[in-house]
N, C-alpha and C positions, 0 to 999 in steps of 0.2 A: 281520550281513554289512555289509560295510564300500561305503559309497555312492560311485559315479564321480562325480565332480563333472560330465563333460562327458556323462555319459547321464542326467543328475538330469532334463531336459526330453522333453517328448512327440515333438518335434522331431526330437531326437537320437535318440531311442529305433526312430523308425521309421525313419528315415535308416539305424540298424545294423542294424538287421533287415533293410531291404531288400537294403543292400549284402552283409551276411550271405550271404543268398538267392541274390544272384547270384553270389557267388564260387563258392559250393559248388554251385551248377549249373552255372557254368564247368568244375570240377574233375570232376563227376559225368560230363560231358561229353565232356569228354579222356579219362578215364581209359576209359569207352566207347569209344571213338575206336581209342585204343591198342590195346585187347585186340583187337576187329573186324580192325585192319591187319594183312595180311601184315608179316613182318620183310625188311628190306631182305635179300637174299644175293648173297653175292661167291662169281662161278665165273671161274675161272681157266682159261685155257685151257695147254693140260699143255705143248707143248710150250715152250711163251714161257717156263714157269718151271723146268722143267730146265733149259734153258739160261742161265737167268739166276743160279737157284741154283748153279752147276757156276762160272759166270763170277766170281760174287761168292765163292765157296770158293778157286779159285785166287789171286785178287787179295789176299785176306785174309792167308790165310795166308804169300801171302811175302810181307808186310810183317813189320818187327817186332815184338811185343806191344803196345809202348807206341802203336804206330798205329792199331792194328787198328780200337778200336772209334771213333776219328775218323772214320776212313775207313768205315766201315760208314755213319754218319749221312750223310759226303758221296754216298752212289751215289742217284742217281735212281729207282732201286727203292723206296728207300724210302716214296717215295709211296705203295704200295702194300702193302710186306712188313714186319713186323717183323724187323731183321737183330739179333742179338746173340750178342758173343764171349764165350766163358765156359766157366769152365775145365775143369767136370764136367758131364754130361748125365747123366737118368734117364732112359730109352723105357719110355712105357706099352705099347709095341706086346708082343703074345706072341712068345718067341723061335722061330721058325715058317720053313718057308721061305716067304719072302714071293711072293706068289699076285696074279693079275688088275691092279686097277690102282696096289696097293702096289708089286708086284712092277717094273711098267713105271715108274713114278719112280723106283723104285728103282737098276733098271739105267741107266736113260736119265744119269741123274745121277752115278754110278760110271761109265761108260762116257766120260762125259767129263773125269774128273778125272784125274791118275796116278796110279801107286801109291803106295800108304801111308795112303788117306784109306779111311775104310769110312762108309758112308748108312745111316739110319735113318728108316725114315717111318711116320707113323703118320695114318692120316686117322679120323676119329672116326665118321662114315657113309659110306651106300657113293655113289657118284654120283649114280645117279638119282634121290636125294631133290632134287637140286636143281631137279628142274621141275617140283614141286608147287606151287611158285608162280608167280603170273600172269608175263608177261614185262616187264611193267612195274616188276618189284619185284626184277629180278636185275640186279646191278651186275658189267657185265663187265669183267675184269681180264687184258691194257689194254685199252682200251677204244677204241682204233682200230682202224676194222671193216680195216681191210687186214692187221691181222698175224692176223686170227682162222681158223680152218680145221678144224674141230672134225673134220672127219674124220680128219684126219693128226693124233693124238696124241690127240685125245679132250680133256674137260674136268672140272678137279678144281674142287670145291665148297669156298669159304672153310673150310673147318674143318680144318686141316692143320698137322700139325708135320713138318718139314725137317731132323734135325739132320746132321753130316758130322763128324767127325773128323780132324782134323789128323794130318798125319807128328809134330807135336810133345804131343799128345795133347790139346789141347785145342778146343772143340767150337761152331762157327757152329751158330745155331741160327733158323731160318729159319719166321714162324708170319704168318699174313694179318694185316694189321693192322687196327684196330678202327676201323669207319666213324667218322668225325669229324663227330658230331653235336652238337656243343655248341654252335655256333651257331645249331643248330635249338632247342635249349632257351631261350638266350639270347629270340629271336624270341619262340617261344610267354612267357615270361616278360613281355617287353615289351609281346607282344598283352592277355596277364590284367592289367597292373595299369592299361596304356590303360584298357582296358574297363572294369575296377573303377574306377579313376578318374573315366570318363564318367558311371557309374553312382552313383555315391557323390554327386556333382554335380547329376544329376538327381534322388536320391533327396532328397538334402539340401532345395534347390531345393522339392520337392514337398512334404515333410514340413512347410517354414518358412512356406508359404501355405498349406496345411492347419489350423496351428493356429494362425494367425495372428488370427483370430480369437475364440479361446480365449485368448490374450496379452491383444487389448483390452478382453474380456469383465473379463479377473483384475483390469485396469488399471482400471478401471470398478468392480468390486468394493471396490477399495482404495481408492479413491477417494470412495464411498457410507460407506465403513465410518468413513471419515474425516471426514465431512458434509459433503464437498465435492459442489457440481455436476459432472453428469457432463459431458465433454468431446465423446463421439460415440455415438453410438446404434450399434446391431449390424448390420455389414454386408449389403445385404440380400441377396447372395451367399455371403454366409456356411452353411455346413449349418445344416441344419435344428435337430438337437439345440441349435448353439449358439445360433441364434435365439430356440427355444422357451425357453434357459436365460436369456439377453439379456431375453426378453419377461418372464418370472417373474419377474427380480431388478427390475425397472422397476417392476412392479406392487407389486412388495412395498416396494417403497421411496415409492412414492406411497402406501399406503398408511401406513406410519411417519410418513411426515411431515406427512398429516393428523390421524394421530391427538396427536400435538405437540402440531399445528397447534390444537387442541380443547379439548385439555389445559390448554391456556396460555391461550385464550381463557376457560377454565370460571375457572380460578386469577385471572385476571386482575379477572374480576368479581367474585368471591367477594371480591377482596383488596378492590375499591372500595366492594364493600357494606358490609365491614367495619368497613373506615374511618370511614365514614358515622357511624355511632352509636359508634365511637373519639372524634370529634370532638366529638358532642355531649356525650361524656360528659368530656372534658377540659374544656370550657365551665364544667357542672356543678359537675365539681371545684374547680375555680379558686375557685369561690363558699364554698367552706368554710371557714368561720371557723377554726376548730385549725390552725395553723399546721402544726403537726406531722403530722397526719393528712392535711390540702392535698397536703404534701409526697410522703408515704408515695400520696399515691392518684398523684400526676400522673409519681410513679417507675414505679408498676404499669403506668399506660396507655403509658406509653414503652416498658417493656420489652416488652409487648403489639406496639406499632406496633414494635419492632425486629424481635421474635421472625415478625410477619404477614411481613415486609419477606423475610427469610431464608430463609421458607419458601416464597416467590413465587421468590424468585432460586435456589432448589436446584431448584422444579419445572419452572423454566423453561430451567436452565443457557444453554444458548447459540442456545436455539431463536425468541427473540426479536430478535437479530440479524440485522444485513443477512446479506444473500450472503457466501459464504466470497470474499478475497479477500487478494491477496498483500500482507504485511507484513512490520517488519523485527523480526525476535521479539531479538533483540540490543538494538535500540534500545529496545524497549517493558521488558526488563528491566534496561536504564542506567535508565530512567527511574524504573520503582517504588525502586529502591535509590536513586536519588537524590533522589526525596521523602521516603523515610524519613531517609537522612543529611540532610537540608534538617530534619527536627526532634529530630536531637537523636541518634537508633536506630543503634546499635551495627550494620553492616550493612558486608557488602563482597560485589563482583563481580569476577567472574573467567571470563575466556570472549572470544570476537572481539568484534569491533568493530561487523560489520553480521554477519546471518544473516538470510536471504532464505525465507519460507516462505508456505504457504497454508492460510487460515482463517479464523476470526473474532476477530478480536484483541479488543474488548470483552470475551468469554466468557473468555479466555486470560487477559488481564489480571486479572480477578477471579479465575480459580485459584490464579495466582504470588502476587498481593497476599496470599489466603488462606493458603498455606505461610510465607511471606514474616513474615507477621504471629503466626502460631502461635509458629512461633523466636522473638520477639522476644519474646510475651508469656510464653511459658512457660518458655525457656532461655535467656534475655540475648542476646549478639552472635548474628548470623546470617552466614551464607557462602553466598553463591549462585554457582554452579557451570555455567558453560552452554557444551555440548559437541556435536559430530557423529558417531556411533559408525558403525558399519557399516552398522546396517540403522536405525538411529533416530536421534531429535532427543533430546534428553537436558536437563535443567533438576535441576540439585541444591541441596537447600537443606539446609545442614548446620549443625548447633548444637551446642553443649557441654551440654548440660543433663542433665538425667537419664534421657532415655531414658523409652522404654513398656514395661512388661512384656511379653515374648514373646508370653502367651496376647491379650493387647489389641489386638496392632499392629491384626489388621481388624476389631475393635469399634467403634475410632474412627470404622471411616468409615461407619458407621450414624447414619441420620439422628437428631439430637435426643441421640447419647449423648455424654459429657464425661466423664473420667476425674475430672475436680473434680466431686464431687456436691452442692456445696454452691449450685451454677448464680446463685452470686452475680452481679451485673452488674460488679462488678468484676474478677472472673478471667476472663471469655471470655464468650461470645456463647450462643444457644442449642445448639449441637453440630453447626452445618450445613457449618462453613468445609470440612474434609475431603470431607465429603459431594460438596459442589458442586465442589471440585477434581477430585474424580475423576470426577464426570459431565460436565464439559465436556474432559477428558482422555480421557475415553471415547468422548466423541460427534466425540472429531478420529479417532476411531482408535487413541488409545493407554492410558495408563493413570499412577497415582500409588500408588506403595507406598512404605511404611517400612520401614528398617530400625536398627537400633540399632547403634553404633557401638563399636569396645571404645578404652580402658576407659569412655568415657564419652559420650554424645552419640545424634543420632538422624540420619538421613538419608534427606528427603522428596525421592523420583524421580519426577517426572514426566515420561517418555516422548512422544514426536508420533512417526509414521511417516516416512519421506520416502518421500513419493510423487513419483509421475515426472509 
């Protein structure tokens, strides 16, 4: 199922839901509303529309054709009557002699016409239904109380067809016309989306301080994952769960970072104890007469002291470091590239001028130097690549060389392993440069992968997040 991008948040989610909620109990509402209502009814009082019908038949018909139905829209009636001329009529009435109060329209309206005209009426019930409903809900037609007299002529209920026949054969056709409620729709239209409107606003509103908290919690998270200090502690108005989640992720992060903290302390000594009998034993060596064998030892305890060295700096990656703090990662990689170019190293950069971020630039600068330097020692020229993607920080180091074997690209970054086995001091280091790139890439939050390039080459990505 394909994702809304604008209900992707918790926010929005409840926001639609509520507003959901209240439209269709707005609609549940009305349409209750509706059913319960009497329907409005129009009762006619009989004689006003004999007279009227009989008035509007003779005026009609002695106009010419082409007037007639002009002159239908102009009569004042119309207010109330649907008038239409027209050249065939069907009556659903039975052909009967017409009885009660068919009969009295009937005549009353013939009675006033001349000859040549013949009435048809047909009413669809009989009167009395008309005062099943309250008197509140009958719209009288017309409806100044001074022409009404319901006993002199009695009163016909809106549902009536009028037709008459012309001396020329064509036929006025005379039917209630249909209350004019579409302002009333209009209104009710205007009230739901007010409403929905007001509501969607307060929902909105409601929803956005709801998990607004859960925002700076995630903010927080990203930010720990990054090894950055956190910026604010958890609202303490904030609900509860978010608190209770706020207080676990605090815990669990003081505990990470003493365990580092311990780590690096235990390593640290180990590495001076080391040392210690390192030194006495390059004293030692120094005293050996064989030139050769001198040589051969004071290379071992070097490679010793490099190998102790690398192994400090992979355990420690960037946890020896001050505080994370803002720098210009632009400028920190003009720089590695232009000490390598300053000796000689095939190297170019490509990317802004300044890029503004947060971390620990020591830790940083030894993972780029480390990619930085793998290119150069293993595939000749290098290209450093540094970009702003979407959701990340981007650092590319690209080389022409030979590339990794697919199955190797993540063996490399195992500590101590070298695709050169011959772990000479001359082709590379002990196998930590990789290693350490991606734990200090990891502990900002992001990450360093290889890929191989076609037809030839490799491409070391190291990733930062951008945090807010």
């Amino acid at each position: 199922m394909k994702r809304i991008a604008w209900l992707d948040g918790i926010a929005a989610r409840i926001a639609a839901v509520s507003i959901l909620g209240l439209v269709l109990a707005q609609l549940a509402a009305v349409g209750v509303a509706l059913l319960l209502r009497p329907h409005e009814l129009q009762v006619f009082q009989a004689r006003w529309l004999v007279e009227t019908t009989a008035d509007v038949a003779r005026e009609v018909f002695a106009r010419p054709p082409a007037e007639r139905a002009r002159a239908l829209r102009e009569r004042p009636e119309a207010v109330h009557l649907s008038l239409a001329w027209q050249p065939t009529f069907e009556s659903d009435a039975e052909p009967r002699r017409p009885r009660g109060p068919v009969g009295r329209l009937q005549r009353g309206i013939a009675e006033r016409l001349p000859p040549g005209y013949r009435v048809d009426v047909d009413l669809a019930f009989a009167p009395g239904r008309a005062w099943n409903a309250p008197d509140r809900y009958i719209r009288r037609v017309p409806n100044e109380e001074s022409a009404w007299n319901e006993g002199a002529g009695g009163v016909v209920p809106g549902s009536f067809v009028l037709a008459i026949r012309g001396p020329d054969g064509t036929w006025l056709v005379v039917r209630p016309k249909e209350a004019q409620i579409a302002w009333g729709w209009i209104v009710f239209a205007a009230w739901l989306a007010a409403t929905a409107a007001a509501g969607a606003f307060a929902a909105w509103w409601a929803a956005h301080r709801l998990v607004r908290p859960l925002e700076a919690l995630a903010r927080e998270a990203a930010r720990a994952g990054a090894g950055l200090a956190p910026l604010t502690q958890a609202a303490k108005d904030a609900p509860r769960e978010v608190r209770t989640i706020g207080e676990a992720l605090a815990r669990m992060r003081g505990q990470l970072v003493r365990h580092v903290e311990d780590r690096t302390q235990l390593l640290a000594a180990v590495s001076h104890d080391l040392r210690t009998p390192l030194t006495r034993l390059r004293l030692r060596a120094e005293g050996i007469g064989d030139e050769s064998e001198r040589a051969k030892a004071l290379g071992d305890l070097e490679e010793m002291e490099r190998m102790i060295g690398e192994t400090l700096e992979f355990a420690r990656a960037d946890a020896l470091e001050a505080a994370p703090e803002r720098f210009d990662l632009a400028a920190l990689v003009q720089t590695l590239v232009d000490e390598r170019i300053d000796m000689d190293r095939p190297v170019e950069y490509e990317g802004p001028a300044s890029l503004v971020i947060e971390g620990r630039a020591g830790a940083l600068k030894r993972a780029l130097a480390n990619l930085i330097d793998n290119a150069l020692a293993y595939a000749g020229p290098a290209r450093v690549r540094l970009g702003v993607e979407a959701d990340a920080i981007a650092v590319v180091v690209s080389d022409d060389g030979p590339g990794i074997p697919a199955d190797r690209l993540e063996d490399v970054f195992r500590p101590f392993v070298r695709l050169e086995a011959s772990r000479s001091r001359e082709t590379g280091g002990a196998g930590l440069g990789l290693a350490v790139a991606r734990d200090v890439a990891r502990a900002h939050g992001g990450d360093v992968v290889l890929a191989n390039r076609s037809p030839k080459g490799l491409d070391a990505r190291l990733t930062l997040p951008k945090i807010a």
